[in-house]
N, C-alpha and C positions, 0 to 999 in steps of 0.2 A: 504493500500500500504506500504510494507517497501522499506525502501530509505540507511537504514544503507551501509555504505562500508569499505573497510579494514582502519587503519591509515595510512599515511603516510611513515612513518618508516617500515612499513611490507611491501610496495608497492614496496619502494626501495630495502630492504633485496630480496626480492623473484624474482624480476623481473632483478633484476642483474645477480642472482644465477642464471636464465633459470630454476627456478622450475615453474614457474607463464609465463604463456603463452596468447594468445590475443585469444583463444579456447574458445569455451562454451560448455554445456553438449550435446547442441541441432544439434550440430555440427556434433560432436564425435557421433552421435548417427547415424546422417544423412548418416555417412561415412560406418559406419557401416551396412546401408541398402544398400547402393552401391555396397559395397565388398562382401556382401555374400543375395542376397536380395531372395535367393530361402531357405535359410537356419533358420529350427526351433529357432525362436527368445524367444521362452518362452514357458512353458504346464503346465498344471497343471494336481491335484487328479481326475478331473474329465474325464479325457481324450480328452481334447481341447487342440490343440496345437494351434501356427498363426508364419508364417513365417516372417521375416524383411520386407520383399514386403508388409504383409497383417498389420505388424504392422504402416508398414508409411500408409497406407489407411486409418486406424480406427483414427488412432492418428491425421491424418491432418482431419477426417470428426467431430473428437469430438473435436476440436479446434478450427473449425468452428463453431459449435454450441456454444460452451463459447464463440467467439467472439461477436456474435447476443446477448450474455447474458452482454453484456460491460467488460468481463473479458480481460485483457490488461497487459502491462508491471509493473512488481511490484507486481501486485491483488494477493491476496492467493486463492490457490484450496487447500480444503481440503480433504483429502483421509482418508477413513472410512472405511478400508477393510481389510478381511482376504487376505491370498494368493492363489489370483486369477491370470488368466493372464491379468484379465481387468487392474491388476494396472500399467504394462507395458504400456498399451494405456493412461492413465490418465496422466502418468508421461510425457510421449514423447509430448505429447497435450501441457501439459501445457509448457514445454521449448518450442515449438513451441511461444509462445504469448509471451512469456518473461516472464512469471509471476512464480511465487512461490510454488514449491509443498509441502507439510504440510500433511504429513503422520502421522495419528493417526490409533493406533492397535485397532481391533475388540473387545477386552478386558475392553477398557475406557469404564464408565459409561454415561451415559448421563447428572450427572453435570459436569464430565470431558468434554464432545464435546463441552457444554454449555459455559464454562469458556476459554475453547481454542479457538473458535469459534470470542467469545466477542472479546480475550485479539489482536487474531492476523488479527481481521478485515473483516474474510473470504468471499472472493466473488461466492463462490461455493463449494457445498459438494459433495461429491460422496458416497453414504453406499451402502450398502447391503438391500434388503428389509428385509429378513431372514438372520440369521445364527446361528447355535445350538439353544438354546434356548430364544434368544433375539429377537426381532422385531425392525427395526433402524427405521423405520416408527412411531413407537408408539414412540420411544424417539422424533426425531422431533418434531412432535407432543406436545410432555410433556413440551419441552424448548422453546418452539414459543413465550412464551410471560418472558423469560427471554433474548433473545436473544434480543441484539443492535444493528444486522447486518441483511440485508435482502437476505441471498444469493439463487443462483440458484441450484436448489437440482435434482439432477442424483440418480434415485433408479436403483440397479441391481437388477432383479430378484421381486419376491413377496412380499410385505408387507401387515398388515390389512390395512394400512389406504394408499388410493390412491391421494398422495401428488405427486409433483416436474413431474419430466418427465424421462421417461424408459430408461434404458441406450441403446436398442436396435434402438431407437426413436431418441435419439440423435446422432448415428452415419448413419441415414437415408440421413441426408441433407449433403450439396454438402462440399468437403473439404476446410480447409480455405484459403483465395484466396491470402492472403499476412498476412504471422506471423510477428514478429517482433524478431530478434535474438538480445538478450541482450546479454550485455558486461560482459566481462570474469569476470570483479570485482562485478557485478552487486550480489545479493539474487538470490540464485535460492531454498536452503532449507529453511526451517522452522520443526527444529526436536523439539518436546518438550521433556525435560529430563524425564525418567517413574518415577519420584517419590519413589525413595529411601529413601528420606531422608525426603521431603518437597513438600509443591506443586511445581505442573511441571513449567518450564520455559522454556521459546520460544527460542530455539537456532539459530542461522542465517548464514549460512553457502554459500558461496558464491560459482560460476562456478568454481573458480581455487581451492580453497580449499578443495572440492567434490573432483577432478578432480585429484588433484593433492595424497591426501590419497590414494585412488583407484589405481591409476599408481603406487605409490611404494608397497602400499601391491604386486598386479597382478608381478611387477617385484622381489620382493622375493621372491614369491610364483614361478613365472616361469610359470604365468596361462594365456593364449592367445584364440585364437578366437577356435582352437582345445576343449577346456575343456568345460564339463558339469557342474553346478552347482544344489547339490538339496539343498535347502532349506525348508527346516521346521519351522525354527525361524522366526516370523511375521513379513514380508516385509514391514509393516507399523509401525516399530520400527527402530532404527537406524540399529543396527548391521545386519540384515536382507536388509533393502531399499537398505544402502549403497553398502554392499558387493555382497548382490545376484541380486539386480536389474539394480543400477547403473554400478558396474563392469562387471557385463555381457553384457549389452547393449553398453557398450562403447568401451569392448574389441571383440566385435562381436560373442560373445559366447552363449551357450545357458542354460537357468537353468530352474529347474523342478521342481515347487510348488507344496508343501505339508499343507493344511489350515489345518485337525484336525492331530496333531500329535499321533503315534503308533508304539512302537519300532517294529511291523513284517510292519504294512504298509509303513514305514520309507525302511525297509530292500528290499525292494519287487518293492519300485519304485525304488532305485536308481538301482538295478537289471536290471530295465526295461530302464531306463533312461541311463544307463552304465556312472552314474555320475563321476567325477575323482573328487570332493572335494565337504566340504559341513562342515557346521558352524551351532555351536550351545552349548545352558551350558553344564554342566555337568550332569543335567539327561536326556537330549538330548542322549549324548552319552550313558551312561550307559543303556539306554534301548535299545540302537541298540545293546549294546556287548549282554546283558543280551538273546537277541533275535538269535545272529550271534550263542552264546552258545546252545541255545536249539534246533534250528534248524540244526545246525552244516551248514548253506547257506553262499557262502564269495562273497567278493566285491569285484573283481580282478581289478578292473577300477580304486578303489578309492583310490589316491593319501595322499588326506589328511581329516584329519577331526581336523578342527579348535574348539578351548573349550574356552568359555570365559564367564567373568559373575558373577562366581562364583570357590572357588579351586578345582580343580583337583586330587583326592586322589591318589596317588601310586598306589595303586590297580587297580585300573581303569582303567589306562594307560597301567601298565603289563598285564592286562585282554583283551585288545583292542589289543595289541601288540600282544597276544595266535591267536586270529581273522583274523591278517591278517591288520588290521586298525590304520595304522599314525595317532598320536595324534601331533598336536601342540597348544601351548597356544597361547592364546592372549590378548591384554588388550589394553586397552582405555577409552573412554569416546564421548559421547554424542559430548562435546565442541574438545574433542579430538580424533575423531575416524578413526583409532587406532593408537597408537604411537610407540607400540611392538609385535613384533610377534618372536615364536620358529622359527627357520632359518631351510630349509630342511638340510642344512650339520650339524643339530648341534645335541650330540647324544639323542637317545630318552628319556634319563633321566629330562632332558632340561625341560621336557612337565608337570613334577611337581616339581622338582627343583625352575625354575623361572617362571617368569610371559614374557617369551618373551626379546628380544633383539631391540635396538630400530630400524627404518626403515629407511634408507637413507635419507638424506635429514632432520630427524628428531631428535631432541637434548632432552634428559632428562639427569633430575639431582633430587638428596635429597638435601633436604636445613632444619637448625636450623629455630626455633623459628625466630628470626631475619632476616629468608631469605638470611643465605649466606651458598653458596655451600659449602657441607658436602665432605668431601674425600670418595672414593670407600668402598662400604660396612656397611657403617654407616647408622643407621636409619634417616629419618625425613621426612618432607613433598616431595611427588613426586611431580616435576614442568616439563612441557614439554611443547616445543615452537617449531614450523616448519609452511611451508606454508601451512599444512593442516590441522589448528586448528581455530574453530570458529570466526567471528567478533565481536561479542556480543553476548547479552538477549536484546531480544525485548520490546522495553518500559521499563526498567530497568537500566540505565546509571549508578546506583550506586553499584548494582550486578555484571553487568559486570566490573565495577573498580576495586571491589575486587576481582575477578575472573582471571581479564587477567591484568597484569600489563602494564604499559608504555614501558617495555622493550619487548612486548609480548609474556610472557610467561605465563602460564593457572597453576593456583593455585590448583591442584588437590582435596585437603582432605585427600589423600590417603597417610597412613604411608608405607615406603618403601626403600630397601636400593639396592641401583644402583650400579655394576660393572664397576671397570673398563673399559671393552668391552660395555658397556652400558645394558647388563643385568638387568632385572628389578626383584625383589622381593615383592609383595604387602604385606604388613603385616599385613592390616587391616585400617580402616579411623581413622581418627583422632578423628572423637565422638565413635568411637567403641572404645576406649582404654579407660576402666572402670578404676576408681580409686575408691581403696577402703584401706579408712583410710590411703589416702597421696601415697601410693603404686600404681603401676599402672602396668596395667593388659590387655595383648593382648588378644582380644576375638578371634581372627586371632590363634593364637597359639594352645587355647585349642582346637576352634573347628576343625584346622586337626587334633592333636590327637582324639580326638573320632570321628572323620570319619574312623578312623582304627577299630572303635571295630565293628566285625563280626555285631551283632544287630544294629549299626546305619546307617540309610538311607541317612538322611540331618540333620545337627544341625546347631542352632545357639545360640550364646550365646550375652546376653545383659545385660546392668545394671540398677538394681532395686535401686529406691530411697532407705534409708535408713539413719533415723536421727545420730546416732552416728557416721555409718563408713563411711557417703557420699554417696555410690552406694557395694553393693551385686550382688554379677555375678549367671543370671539365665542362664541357657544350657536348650534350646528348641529343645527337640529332635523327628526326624518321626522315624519311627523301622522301616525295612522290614517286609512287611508280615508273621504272624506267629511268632513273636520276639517281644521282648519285653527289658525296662533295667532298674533296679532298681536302687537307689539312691545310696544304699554303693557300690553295684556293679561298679557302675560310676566312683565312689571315689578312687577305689580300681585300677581299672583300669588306670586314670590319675596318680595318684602315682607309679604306675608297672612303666610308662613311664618317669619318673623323674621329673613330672610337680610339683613346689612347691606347699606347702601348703594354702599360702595366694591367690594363684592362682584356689585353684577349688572352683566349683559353688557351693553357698549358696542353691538353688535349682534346681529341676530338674520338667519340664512341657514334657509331653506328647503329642503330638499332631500327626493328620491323617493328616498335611500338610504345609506348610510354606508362610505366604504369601508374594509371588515374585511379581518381575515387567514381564512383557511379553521377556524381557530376560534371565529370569530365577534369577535375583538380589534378595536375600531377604531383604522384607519391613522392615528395624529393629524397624523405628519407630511405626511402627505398632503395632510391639512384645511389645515396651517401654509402648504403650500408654494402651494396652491389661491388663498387667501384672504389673501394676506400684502397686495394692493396693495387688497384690499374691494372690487375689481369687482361682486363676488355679492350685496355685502351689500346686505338690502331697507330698513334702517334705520340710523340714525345718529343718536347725540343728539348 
């Protein structure tokens, strides 16, 4: 059960302002089956759609069945799924009880479910039997005797091993007879961070602070119960649950899941869906231009397409813009999501320029070493504070201390130099700024310049141990098919562009891929942990 709730001081700031309301999701959802209860609530790839009518049916008979399981106010449900429309029913279920929905992506291993599972208590799972090439049945199965919790297990669809009870079975029985609507301040998320940096941590995110992100994005955006949403990016990750499940469901809209992503089947449903917006990284988009190009087929419906995650190269943007396709950026975080977004009046340069402008209601700043605010345009730590930024880490009181301060504002990591207008620049984290020999070195810098050279796909650049100068910056690069880039070639290249000397990579690795989080974030620790002794590396100066 989590019990956390906002401080004090946040209660009063927000509830004064009338950003923080006596609302809950379960509500906002309820309101939403009222006002359009004949109108497609959700569809997916497979050609299942369920109307707002059909999703209060499922939702209050699979609420029912967690009830009989003692799942109750507080309890976690955990959600183990690609994007399906089942996780509409799962999510509305569980606000129905009061309890907690805990979206984890189809992507986590099975010591990830294991450890999340443990860390956040979970009184219920929901997987998949199948998907692609995984079995969730056989992971169950594998973690049954590392597991400290005994939850009640919902398989969708086929597995080898016949465990828990059929999601078809569970929405048999009769709907639940009395939910329990929890309090606006009450837990209603549990996002865990995807592991950028570190192991994940339990984020906790409460009815108003959902609630209240969601209404200010939806009102920049100008996005209402009219718009379609497709989503491709994993509804069981934040920027996906938040944006395409929550904000559609509560603005009584309807969005279009996509589980395996394909820049032509990407192009083709929203076609079919006549999407008007839709969110996702940057090779997200690049494969839908790279698609909209070959085919020469256009989205006359789509509004916008949100990029976030990772930078946005120029090209990319002017290439979407040839298409016919609004790019805007955006940026946030997990504890923070989102804090800025490109503003439709603002011009389309915006969309690689900055990282987004902040959203009403929402306050960012850069601050020194010391934590005192920086004047406009100056680098330092990005810190951002608003009613829609997390309560804590779950089980973690000292993470969260250094994370959210007293005055509550969220400690980003993130190097970045904020406008005036509040304008956001990310420039890279603050462990990505390699020092080598006392100098220091934005890994942010180099890798948009070579995102410009014709052969690079994705880079990333990180720093290698090294006894004399401290850290050696390697450039991990994907080619485009058929391309390739050699070391002086590289050299030659970041020098064309004015990058200094003490600045280019030591070396240069190769790779068929980068490993991300299911946002598309690259693992850098990863790269660190991979490359620390340079086995890999193809060059050396």
């Amino acid at each position: 059960m989590i019990d956390l709730k906002p401080p004090p001081a946040a209660r009063e700031r927000y509830y004064h302002a009338g950003y923080w309301q006596h609302q809950t999701l379960a509500q906002l959802i309820a309101a939403s089956v009222a006002t359009h209860p004949d109108k497609v609530a959700v569809a997916d790839a497979s050609g299942h759609s369920i109307s707002y009518r059909e999703l209060e049916d499922k939702a209050s008979r699979f609420a029912g069945f967690l009830k009989t399981r003692g799942v109750g106010v507080g309890d976690v449900v955990t959600m183990h799924l690609p994007n399906w429309w089942q996780t509409a029913v799962v999510t509305f279920a569980a606000f129905k009880l009061g309890a907690v929905i805990n979206p984890l992506p189809p992507t986590y291993g099975w010591k990830d479910l294991a450890f999340i599972m443990n860390k956040s208590g979970a009184r219920a799972v929901i997987v998949p039997g199948r998907f692609r090439s995984v079995d969730y049945t056989d992971h169950l199965l594998r973690i049954s005797t590392e597991l400290t919790v005994s939850p009640t297990i919902v398989v969708i669809g086929a597995g080898n091993a016949n465990i828990g009870t059929s999601f078809d079975d569970a929405l048999r029985g009769p709907p639940v007879a009395e939910g329990h609507d929890a309090a606006a301040d009450d837990a209603a998320l549990l996002l865990f961070t995807s592991g950028s940096e570190s192991k994940p941590k339990g984020v906790v995110h409460t009815h108003n602070t959902a609630i209240y992100g969601e209404r200010a994005l939806a009102g920049t955006l100008q996005l209402d119960s009219q718009d379609v949403c497709f989503m491709a990016s994993p509804v069981t990750h934040t920027s996906g649950f938040m944006h395409g499940i929550l904000m559609t469901l509560m603005t009584g809209a309807t969005v279009s899941l996509l589980d395996i992503f394909k820049g032509d089947a990407a192009v083709d449903q929203m076609l079919a869906s006549r999407a008007t917006w839709t969110m996702g990284a940057t090779p997200f988009l690049s494969d839908v231009v790279d698609s909209l190009e070959r085919t020469a087929k256009r989205l006359p419906d789509l509004r916008y397409f949100l990029c976030g995650g990772a930078p946005i190269p120029e090209v990319v943007v002017r290439r979407a813009q040839a298409v016919g396709v609004r790019v805007l950026s955006i940026y946030g975080s997990t504890e923070s999501p989102p804090h800025t977004v490109t503003w439709p009046q603002d011009p389309v340069e915006a969309a690689w320029q900055f990282d987004g402008r902040a959203l009403p209601g929402v306050e960012v700043c850069a601050v020194d070493e010391d934590g005192k605010p920086l004047p406009p345009d100056q680098q330092g730590e990005q810190w951002s504070r608003g009613p829609h930024a997390f309560i804590g880490y779950l089980g973690e009181p000292g993470l969260t201390a250094k994370a959210l301060d007293a005055d509550g504002w969220y400690h980003s990591g993130d190097l970045a130099r904020v406008g005036a207008d509040g304008s956001v620049r990310i420039v890279g984290r603050i462990k990505d700024m390699i020092i080598r020999g006392g100098q220091n070195i934005s890994a942010r810098e180099v890798e948009d310049i070579l995102l410009e050279h014709p052969a690079c796909q994705a880079v990333a650049m990180v720093g290698i141990p090294d006894e004399r100068l401290g850290e050696l910056g390697c450039a991990v690069v994907v080619c485009h098919a058929g391309k390739t880039l050699g070391f002086e070639e590289m050299k030659l290249f970041l020098t064309g562009r004015g990058v200094a000397r003490f600045k280019l990579p030591e070396y240069l690795v190769l790779r068929d891929a980068l490993p991300t989080t299911p946002s598309g974030k690259v693992q850098k620790f990863k790269l660190r942990e991979e490359l620390k002794t340079l086995n890999e590396a193809k060059t050396h100066v």
